[in-house]
ZADO-1210 file (C-alpha; in nm, 4 decimals, padded with zeros to 6 digits):
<atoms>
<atom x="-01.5498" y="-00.0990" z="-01.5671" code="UNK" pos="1"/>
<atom x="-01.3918" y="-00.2304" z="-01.8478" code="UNK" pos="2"/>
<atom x="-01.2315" y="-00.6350" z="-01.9012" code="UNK" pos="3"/>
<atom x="-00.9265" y="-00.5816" z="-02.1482" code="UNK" pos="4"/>
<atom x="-00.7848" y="-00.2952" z="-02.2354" code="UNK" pos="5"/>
<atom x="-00.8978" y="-00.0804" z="-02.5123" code="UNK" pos="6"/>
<atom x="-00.6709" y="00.1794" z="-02.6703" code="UNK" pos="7"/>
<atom x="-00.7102" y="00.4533" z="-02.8753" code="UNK" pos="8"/>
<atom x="-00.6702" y="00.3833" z="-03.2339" code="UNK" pos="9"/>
<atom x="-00.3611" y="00.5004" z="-03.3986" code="UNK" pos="10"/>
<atom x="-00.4745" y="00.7549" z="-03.6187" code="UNK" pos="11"/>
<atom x="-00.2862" y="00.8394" z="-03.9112" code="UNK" pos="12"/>
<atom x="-00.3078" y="01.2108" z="-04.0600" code="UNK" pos="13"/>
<atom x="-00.2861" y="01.2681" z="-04.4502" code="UNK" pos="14"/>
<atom x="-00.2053" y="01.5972" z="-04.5130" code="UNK" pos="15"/>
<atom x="-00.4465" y="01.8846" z="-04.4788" code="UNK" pos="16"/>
<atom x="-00.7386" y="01.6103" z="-04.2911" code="UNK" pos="17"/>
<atom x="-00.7321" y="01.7660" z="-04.0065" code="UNK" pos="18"/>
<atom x="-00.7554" y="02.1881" z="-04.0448" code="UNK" pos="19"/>
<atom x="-00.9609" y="02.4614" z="-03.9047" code="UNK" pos="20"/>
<atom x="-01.0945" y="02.4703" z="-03.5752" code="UNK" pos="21"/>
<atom x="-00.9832" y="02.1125" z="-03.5713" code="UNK" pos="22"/>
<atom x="-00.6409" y="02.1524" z="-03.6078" code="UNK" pos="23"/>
<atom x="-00.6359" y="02.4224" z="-03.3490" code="UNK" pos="24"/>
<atom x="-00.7778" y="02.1968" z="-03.0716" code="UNK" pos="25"/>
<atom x="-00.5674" y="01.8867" z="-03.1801" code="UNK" pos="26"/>
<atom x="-00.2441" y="02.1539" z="-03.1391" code="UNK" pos="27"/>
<atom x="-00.4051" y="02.2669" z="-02.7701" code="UNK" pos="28"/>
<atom x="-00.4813" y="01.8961" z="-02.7052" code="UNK" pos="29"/>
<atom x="-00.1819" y="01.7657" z="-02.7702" code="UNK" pos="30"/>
<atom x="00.0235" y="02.0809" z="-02.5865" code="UNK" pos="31"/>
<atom x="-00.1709" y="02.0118" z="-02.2714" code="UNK" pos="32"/>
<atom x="-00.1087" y="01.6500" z="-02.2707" code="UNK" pos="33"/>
<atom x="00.2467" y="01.7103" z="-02.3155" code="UNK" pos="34"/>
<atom x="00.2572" y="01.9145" z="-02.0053" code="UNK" pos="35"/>
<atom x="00.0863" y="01.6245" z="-01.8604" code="UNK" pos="36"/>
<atom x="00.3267" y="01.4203" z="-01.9877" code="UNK" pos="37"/>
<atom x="00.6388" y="01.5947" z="-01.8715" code="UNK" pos="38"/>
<atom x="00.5257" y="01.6341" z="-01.5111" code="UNK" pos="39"/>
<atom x="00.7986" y="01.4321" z="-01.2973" code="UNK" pos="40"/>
<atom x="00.7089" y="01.1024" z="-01.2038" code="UNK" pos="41"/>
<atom x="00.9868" y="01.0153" z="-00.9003" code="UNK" pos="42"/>
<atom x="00.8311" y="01.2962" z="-00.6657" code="UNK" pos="43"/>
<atom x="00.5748" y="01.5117" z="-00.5381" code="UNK" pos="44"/>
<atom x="00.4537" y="01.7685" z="-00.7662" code="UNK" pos="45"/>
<atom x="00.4936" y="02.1081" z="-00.6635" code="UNK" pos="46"/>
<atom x="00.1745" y="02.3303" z="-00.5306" code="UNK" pos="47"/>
<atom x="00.2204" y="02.5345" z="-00.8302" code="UNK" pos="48"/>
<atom x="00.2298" y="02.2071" z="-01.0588" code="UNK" pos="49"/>
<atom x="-00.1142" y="02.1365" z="-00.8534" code="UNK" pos="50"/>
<atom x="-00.2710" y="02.4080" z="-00.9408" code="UNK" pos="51"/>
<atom x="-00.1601" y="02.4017" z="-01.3549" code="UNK" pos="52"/>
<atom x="-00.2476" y="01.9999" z="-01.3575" code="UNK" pos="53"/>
<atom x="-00.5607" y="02.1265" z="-01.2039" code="UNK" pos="54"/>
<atom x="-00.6590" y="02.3779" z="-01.4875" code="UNK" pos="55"/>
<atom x="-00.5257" y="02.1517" z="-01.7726" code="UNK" pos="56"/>
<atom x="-00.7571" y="01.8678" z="-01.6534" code="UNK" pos="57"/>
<atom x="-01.0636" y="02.0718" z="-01.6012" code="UNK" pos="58"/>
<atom x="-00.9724" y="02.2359" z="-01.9537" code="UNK" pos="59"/>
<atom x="-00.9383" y="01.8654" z="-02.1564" code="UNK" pos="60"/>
<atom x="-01.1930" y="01.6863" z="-01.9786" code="UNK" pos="61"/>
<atom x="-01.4753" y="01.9067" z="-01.7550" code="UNK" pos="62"/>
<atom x="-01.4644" y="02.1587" z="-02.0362" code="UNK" pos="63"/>
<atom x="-01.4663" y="01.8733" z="-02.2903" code="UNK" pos="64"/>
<atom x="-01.1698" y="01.9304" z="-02.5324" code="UNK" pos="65"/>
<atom x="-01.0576" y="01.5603" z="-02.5373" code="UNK" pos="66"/>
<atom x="-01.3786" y="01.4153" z="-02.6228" code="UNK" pos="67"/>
<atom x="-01.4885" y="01.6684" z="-02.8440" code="UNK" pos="68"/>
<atom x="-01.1402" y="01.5945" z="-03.0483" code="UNK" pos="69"/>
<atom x="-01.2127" y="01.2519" z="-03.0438" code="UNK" pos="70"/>
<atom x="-01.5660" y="01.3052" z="-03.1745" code="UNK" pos="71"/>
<atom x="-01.3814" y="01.4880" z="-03.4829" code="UNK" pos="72"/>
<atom x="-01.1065" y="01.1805" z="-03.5200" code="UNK" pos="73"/>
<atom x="-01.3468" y="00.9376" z="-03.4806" code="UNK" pos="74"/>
<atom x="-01.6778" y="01.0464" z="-03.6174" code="UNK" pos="75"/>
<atom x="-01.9560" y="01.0146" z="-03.5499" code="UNK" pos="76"/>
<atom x="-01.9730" y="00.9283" z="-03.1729" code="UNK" pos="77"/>
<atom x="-01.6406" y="00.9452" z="-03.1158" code="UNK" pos="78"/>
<atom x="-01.4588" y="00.7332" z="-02.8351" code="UNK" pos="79"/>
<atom x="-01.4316" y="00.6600" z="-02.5037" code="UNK" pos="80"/>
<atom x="-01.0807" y="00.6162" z="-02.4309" code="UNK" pos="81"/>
<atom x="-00.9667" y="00.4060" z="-02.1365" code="UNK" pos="82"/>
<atom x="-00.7134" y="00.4683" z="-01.8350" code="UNK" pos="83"/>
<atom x="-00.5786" y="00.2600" z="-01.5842" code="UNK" pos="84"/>
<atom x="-00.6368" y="00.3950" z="-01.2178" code="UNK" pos="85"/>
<atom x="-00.6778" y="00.3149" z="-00.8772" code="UNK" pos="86"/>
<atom x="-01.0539" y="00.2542" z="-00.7998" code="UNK" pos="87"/>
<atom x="-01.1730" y="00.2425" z="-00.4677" code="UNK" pos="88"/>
<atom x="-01.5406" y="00.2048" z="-00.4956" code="UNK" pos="89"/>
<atom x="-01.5162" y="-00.2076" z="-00.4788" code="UNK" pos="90"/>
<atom x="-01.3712" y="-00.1447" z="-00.1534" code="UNK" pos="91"/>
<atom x="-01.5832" y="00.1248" z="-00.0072" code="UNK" pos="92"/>
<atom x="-01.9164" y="-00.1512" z="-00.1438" code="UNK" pos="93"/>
<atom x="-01.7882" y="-00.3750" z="00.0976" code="UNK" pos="94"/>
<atom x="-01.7619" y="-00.1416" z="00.3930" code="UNK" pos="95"/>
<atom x="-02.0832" y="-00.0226" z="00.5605" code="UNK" pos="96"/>
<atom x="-02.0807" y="00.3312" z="00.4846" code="UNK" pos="97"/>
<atom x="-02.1291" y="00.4181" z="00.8930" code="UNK" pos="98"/>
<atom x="-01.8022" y="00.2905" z="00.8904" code="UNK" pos="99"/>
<atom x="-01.5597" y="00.5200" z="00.6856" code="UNK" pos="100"/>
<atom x="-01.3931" y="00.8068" z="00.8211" code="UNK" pos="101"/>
<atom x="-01.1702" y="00.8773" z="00.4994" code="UNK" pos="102"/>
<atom x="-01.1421" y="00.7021" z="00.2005" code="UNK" pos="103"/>
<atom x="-00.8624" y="00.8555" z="-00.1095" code="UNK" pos="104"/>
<atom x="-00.7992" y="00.7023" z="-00.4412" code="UNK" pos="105"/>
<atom x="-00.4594" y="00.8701" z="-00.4708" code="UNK" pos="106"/>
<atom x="-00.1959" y="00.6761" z="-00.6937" code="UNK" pos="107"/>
<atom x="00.0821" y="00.9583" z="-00.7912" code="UNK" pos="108"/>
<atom x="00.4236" y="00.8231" z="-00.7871" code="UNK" pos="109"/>
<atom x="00.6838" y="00.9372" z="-00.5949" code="UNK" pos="110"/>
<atom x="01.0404" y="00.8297" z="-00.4184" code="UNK" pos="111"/>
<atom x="00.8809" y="00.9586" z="-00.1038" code="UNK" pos="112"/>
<atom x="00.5429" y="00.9437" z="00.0926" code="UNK" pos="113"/>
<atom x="00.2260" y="00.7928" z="-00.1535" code="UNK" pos="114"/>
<atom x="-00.0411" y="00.5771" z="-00.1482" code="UNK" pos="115"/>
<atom x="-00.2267" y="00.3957" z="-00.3983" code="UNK" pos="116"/>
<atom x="-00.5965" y="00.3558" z="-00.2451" code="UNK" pos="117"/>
<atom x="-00.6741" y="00.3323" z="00.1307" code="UNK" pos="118"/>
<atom x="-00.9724" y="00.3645" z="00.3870" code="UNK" pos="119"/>
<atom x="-00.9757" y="00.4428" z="00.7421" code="UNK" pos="120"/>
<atom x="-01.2547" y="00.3028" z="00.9098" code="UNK" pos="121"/>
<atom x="-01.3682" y="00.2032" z="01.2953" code="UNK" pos="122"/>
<atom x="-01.5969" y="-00.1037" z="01.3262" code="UNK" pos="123"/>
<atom x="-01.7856" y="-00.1972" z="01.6288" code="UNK" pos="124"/>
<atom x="-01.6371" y="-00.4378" z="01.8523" code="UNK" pos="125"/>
<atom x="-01.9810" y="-00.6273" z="01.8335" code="UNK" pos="126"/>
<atom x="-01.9264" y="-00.6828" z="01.4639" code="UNK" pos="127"/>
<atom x="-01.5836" y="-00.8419" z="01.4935" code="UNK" pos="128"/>
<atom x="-01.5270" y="-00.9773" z="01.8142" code="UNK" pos="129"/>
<atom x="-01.7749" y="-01.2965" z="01.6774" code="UNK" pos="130"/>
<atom x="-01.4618" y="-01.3897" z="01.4676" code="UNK" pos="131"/>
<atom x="-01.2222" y="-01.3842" z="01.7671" code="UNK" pos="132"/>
<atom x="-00.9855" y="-01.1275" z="01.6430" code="UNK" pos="133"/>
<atom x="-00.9758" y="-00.7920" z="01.3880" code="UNK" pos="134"/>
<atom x="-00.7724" y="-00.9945" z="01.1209" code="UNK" pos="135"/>
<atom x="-00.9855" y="-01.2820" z="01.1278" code="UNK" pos="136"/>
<atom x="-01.3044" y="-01.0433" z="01.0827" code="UNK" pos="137"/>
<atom x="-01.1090" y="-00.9090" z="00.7726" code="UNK" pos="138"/>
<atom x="-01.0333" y="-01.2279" z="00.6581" code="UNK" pos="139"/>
<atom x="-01.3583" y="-01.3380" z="00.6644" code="UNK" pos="140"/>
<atom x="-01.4789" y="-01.0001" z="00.5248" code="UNK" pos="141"/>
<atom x="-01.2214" y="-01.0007" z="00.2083" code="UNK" pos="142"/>
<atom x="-01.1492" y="-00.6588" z="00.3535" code="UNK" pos="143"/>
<atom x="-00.7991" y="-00.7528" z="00.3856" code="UNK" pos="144"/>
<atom x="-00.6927" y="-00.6417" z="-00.0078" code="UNK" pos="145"/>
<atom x="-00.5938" y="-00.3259" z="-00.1162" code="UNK" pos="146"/>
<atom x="-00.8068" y="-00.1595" z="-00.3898" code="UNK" pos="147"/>
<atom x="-00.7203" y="-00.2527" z="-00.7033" code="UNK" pos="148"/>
<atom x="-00.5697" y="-00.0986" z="-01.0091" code="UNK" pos="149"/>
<atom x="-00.7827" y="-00.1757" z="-01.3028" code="UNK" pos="150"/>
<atom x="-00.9052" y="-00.0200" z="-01.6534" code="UNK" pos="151"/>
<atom x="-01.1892" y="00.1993" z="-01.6478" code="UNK" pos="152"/>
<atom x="-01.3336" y="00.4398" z="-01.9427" code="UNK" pos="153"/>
<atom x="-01.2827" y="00.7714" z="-01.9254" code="UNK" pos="154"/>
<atom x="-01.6226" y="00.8765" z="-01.8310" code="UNK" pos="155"/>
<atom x="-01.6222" y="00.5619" z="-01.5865" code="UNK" pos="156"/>
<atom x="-01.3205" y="00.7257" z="-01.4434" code="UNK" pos="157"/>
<atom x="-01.4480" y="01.0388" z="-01.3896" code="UNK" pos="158"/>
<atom x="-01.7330" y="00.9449" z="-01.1967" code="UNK" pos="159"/>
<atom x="-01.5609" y="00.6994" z="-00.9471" code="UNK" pos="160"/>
<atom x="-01.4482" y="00.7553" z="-00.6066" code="UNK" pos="161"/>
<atom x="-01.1949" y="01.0179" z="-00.5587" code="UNK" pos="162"/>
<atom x="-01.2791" y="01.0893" z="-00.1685" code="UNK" pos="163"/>
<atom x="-01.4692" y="00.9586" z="00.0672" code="UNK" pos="164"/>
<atom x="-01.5380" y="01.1553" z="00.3871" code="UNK" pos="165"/>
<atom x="-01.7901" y="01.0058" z="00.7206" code="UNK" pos="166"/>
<atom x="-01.9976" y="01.2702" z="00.8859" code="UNK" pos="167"/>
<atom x="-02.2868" y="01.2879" z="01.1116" code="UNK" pos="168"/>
<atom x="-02.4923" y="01.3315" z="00.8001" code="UNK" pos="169"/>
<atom x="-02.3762" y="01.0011" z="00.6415" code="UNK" pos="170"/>
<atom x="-02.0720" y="00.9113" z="00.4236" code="UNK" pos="171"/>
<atom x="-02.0376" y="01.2055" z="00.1232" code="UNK" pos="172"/>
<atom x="-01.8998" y="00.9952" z="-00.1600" code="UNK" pos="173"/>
<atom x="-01.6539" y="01.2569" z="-00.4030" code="UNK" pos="174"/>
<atom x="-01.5653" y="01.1833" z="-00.7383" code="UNK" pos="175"/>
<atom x="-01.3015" y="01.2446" z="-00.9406" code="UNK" pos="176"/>
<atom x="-01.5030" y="01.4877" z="-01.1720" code="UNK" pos="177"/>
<atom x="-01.5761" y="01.7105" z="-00.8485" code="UNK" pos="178"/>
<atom x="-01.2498" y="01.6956" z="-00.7540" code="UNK" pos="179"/>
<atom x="-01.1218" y="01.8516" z="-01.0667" code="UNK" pos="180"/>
<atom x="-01.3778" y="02.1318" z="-01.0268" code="UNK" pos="181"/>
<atom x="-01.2651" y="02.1581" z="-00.6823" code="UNK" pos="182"/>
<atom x="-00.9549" y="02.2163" z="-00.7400" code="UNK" pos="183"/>
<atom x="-00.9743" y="02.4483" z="-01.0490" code="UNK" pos="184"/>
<atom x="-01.2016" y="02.6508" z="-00.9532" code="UNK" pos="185"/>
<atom x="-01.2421" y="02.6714" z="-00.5889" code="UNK" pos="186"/>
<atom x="-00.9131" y="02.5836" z="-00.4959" code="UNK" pos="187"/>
<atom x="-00.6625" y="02.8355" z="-00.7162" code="UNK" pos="188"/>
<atom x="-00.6383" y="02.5951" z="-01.0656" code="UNK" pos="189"/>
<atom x="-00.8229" y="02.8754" z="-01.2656" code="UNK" pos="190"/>
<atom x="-01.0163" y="03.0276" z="-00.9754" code="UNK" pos="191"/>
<atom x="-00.9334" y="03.0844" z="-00.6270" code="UNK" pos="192"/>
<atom x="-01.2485" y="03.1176" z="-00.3911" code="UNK" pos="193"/>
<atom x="-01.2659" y="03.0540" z="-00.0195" code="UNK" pos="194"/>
<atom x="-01.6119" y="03.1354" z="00.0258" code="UNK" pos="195"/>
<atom x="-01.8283" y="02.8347" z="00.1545" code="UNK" pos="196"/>
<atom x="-02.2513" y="02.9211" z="00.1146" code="UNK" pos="197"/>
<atom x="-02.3884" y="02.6408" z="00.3122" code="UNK" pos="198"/>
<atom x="-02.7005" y="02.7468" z="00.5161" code="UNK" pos="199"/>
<atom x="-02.8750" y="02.3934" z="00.5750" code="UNK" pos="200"/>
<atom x="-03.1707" y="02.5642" z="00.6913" code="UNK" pos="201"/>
<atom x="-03.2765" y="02.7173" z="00.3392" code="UNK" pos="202"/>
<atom x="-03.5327" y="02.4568" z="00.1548" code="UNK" pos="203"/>
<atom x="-03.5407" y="02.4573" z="-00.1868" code="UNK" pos="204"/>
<atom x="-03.6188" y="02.3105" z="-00.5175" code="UNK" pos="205"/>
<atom x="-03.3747" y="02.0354" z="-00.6552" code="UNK" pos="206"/>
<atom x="-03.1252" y="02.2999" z="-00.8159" code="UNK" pos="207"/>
<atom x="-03.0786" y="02.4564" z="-00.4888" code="UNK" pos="208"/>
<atom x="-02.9777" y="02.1153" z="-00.3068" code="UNK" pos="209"/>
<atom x="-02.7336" y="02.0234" z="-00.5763" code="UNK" pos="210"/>
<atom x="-02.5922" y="02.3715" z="-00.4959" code="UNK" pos="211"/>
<atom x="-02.6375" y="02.3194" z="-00.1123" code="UNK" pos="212"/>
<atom x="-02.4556" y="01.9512" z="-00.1934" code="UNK" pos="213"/>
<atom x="-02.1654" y="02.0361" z="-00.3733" code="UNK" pos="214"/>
<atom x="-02.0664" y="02.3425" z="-00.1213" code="UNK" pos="215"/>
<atom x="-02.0667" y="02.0641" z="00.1602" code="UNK" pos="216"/>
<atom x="-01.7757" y="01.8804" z="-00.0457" code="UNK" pos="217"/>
<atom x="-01.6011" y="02.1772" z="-00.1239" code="UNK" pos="218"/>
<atom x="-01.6100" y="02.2545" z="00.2473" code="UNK" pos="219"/>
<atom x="-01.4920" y="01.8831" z="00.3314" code="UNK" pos="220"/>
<atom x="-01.2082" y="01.9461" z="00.0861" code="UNK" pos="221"/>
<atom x="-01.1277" y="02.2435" z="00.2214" code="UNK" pos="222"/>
<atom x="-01.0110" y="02.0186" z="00.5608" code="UNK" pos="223"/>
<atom x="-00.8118" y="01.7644" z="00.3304" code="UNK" pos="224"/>
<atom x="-00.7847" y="01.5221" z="00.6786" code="UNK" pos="225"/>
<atom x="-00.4633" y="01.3593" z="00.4643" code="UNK" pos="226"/>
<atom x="-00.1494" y="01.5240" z="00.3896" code="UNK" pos="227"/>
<atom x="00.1074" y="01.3413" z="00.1520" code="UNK" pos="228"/>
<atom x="00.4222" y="01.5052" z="00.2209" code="UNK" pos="229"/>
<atom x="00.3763" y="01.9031" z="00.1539" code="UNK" pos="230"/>
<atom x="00.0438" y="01.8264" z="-00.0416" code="UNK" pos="231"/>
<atom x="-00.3022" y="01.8012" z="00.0883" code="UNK" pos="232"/>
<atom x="-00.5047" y="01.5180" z="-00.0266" code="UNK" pos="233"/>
<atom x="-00.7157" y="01.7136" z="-00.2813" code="UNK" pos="234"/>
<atom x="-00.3750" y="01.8310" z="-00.4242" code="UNK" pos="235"/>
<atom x="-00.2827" y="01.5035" z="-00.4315" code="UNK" pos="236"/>
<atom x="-00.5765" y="01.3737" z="-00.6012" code="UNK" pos="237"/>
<atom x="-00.4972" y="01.6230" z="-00.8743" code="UNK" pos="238"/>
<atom x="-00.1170" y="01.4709" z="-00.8731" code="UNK" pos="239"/>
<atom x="-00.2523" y="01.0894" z="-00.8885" code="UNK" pos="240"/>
<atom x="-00.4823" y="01.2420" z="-01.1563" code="UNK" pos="241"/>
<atom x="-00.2398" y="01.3745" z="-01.3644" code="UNK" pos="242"/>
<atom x="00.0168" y="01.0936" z="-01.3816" code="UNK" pos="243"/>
<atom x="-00.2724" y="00.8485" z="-01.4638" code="UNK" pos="244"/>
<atom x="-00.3479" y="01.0525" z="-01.8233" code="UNK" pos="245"/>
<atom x="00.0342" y="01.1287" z="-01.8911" code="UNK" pos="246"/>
<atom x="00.0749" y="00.7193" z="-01.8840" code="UNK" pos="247"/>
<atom x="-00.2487" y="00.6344" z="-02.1266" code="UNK" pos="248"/>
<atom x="-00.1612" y="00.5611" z="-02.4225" code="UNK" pos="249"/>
<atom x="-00.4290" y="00.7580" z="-02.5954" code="UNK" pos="250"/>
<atom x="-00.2545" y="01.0444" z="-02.4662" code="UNK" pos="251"/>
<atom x="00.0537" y="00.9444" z="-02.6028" code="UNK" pos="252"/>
<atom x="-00.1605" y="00.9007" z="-02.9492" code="UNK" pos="253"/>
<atom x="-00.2961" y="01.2484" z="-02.9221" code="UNK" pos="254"/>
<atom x="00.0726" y="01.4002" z="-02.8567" code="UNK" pos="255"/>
<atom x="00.2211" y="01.2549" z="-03.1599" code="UNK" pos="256"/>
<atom x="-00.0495" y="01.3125" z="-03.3943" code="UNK" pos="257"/>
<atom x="-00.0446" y="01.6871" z="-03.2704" code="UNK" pos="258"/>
<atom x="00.3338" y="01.7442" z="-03.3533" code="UNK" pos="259"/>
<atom x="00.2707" y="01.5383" z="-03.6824" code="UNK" pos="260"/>
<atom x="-00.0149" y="01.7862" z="-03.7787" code="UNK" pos="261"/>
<atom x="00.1574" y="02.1175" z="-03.6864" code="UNK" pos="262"/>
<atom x="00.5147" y="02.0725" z="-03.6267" code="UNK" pos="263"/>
<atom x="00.5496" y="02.4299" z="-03.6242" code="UNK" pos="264"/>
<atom x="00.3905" y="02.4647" z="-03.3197" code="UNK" pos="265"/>
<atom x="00.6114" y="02.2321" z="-03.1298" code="UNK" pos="266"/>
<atom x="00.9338" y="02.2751" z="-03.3141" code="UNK" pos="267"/>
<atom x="00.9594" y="02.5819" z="-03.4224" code="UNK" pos="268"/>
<atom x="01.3379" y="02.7529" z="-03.4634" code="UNK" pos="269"/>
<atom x="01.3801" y="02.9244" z="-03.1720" code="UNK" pos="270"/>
<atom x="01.5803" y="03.1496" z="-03.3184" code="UNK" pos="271"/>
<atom x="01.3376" y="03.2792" z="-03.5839" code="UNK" pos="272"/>
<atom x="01.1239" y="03.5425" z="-03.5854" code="UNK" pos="273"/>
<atom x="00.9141" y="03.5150" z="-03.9094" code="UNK" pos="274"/>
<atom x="00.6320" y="03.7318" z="-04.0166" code="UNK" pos="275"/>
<atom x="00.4182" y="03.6970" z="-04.2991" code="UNK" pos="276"/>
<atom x="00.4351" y="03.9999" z="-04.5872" code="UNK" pos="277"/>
<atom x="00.1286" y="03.9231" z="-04.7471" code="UNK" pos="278"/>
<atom x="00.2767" y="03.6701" z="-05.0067" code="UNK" pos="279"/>
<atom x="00.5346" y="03.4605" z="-04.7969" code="UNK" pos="280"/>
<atom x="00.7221" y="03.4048" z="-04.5028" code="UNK" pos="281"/>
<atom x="01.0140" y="03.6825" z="-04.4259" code="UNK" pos="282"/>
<atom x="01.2684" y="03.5273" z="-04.1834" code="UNK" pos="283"/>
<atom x="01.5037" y="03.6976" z="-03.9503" code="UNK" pos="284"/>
<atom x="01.7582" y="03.4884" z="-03.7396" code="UNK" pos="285"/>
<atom x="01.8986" y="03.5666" z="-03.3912" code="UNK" pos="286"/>
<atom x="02.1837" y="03.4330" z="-03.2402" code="UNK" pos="287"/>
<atom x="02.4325" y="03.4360" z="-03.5059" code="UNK" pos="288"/>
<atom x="02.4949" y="03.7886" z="-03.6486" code="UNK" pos="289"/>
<atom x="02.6193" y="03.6280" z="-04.0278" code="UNK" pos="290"/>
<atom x="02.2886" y="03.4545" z="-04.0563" code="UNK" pos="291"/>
<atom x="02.0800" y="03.7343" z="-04.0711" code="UNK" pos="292"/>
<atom x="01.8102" y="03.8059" z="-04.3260" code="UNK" pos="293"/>
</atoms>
C-alpha cells in the first residue's frame, strides 16, 4: 500500500514518437479506457455493461495491455500506476478468519443500493460477553470502522481482497485479479462456462490443486450470497472495479494522449468515407448531396 499518491506522469507526444505496434495499443488503450470512462456513475450498471467492463478489464490488465504500454512510455521498467479503492484486507486481519461469512470490497456508485466495503461475521458469545455488550467488544476490538478507502498500486490492487467467503474448509480469500477472470471468462465477459470440475477426492501435484483451488471460487461465485439491486455481487465487483479505473487519473492520461496521437481514430468525420488510391486519400461525403466528391 502506498502513503501519497503517485500519478502517472503527463506524457507529452512529439510527433511520430509513438508509431507501430505502439501506436496501435496506445489507440486500443485509450478506446477501452474511454468506455471505462463513460460508464454512468449515478446507477447500477446494466448486466450487459457487466459483462463488457468485465472483458475490457481482463483485456487492459490480466492480458497486460496497460502495463505493457506503460513499459513503452516509460522505458525501461515502466510504471506502476496507482488507484484509489476500497480495501478490505485491514479489516478482514483483524477478524479471526472462523469468523467471516462474507466479506465484498464493492465501491460502485450509484443513487440506489451500494456499499463501499463490509463483512458479515458471527462471534462467539464467549468472546464478547467479557466486555459486557457487542459494541463494547467492537470498541475494544477497533472493529467498529468501516474499511477504508486508500491508494494502492495497481498490482497491489489486483491482488487484494475482492471476496471473502467462510466455509467448512476455512475462509477462501478472492482477489480482485480472480474476480476479473471470473467474470470474463467463466461468467459471460468473453466466455460463458457453467461447468464446475471440482472432485476433492483426486490428489495431485501442485498444478492440479491450483486448478482444484480456483474451481472452488468460481463455484463460490457462482452463489454470489449478495445482491446489490439487480446485480450479483461478482457483477458488482466488476461495477466497483470499473468506476475505480475510469476515476484514476492515469487513465485520464492514457485517454488524452491516445486522441492526441491518432485523432483520427476518435474523431473521425462521420460522414466520410475515405479510401486510399495508392498515392492519397480520395474522400466521399454523405449527408449533404452538394458536398460530394
Amino acid at each position: 500500500m502506498v502513503d501519497d499518491k503517485r500519478e502517472l506522469e503527463l506524457f507529452e507526444i512529439p510527433d511520430g514518437e509513438v508509431k507501430g505496434t505502439d501506436l496501435q495499443r496506445l489507440v486500443l488503450v485509450g478506446d477501452d479506457l474511454d468506455y471505462l470512462i463513460g460508464l454512468p456513475g449515478d446507477r447500477l450498471l446494466t448486466h450487459a455493461e457487466v459483462r463488457a467492463s468485465a472483458n475490457v478489464l481482463r483485456r487492459l490488465l490480466i492480458d497486460g495491455q496497460v502495463s505493457q504500454l506503460l513499459k513503452a512510455l516509460a522505458p525501461p521498467k515502466g510504471l506502476d500506476p496507482v488507484v484509489e479503492a476500497t480495501f478490505i484486507d485491514p479489516m478482514l486481519r483483524d477478524i479471526r478468519p472462523e469468523w467471516v461469512r462474507v466479506a465484498w470490497a464493492g465501491g460502485a456508485p450509484s443513487e440506489g443500493a451500494q456499499h463501499k466495503g463490509f463483512a458479515l461475521y458471527s462471534i462467539p458469545e464467549a468472546v464478547w460477553r467479557p466486555y459486557g455488550s457487542m459494541e463494547k467488544f467492537h470498541e475494544q476490538a477497533g472493529l467498529s470502522a468501516p474499511p477504508p478507502v486508500t491508494h494502492l498500486t495497481l498490482s497491489e490492487w489486483l491482488a487484494s481482497t475482492s471476496v471473502a467467503i467462510g466455509t467448512d474448509g476455512g475462509l477462501v480469500v478472492i482477489s480482485r485479479r480472480e474476480v476479473i477472470q471470473y467474470n470474463a471468462n467463466k461468467a459471460g465477459g468473453v466466455h460463458f462456462d457453467p461447468s464446475r470440475r471440482i472432485d476433492l477426492a483426486l490428489k495431485g501435484g501442485a498444478k492440479r490443486d491450483r486448478k482444484r483451488e480456483k474451481e472452488v471460487k468460481y463455484k463460490l461465485l457462482d452463489y454470489a450470497f449478495v445482491r446489490v439491486g439487480h446485480l450479483s455481487g461478482p457483477e458488482y465487483e466488476i461495477a466497483s472495479m470499473a468506476h475505480v479505473i475510469a476515476q484514476s487519473e492515469w487513465a485520464q492520461t492514457i485517454s488524452r494522449m491516445a486522441r492526441e496521437a491518432a485523432p483520427e481514430d476518435f474523431n473521425g468525420d462521420p460522414n466520410e468515407l475515405k479510401v486510399w488510391d495508392g498515392s492519397e486519400w480520395a474522400t466521399f461525403t454523405f449527408g449533404d448531396p452538394g458536398r460530394g466528391n
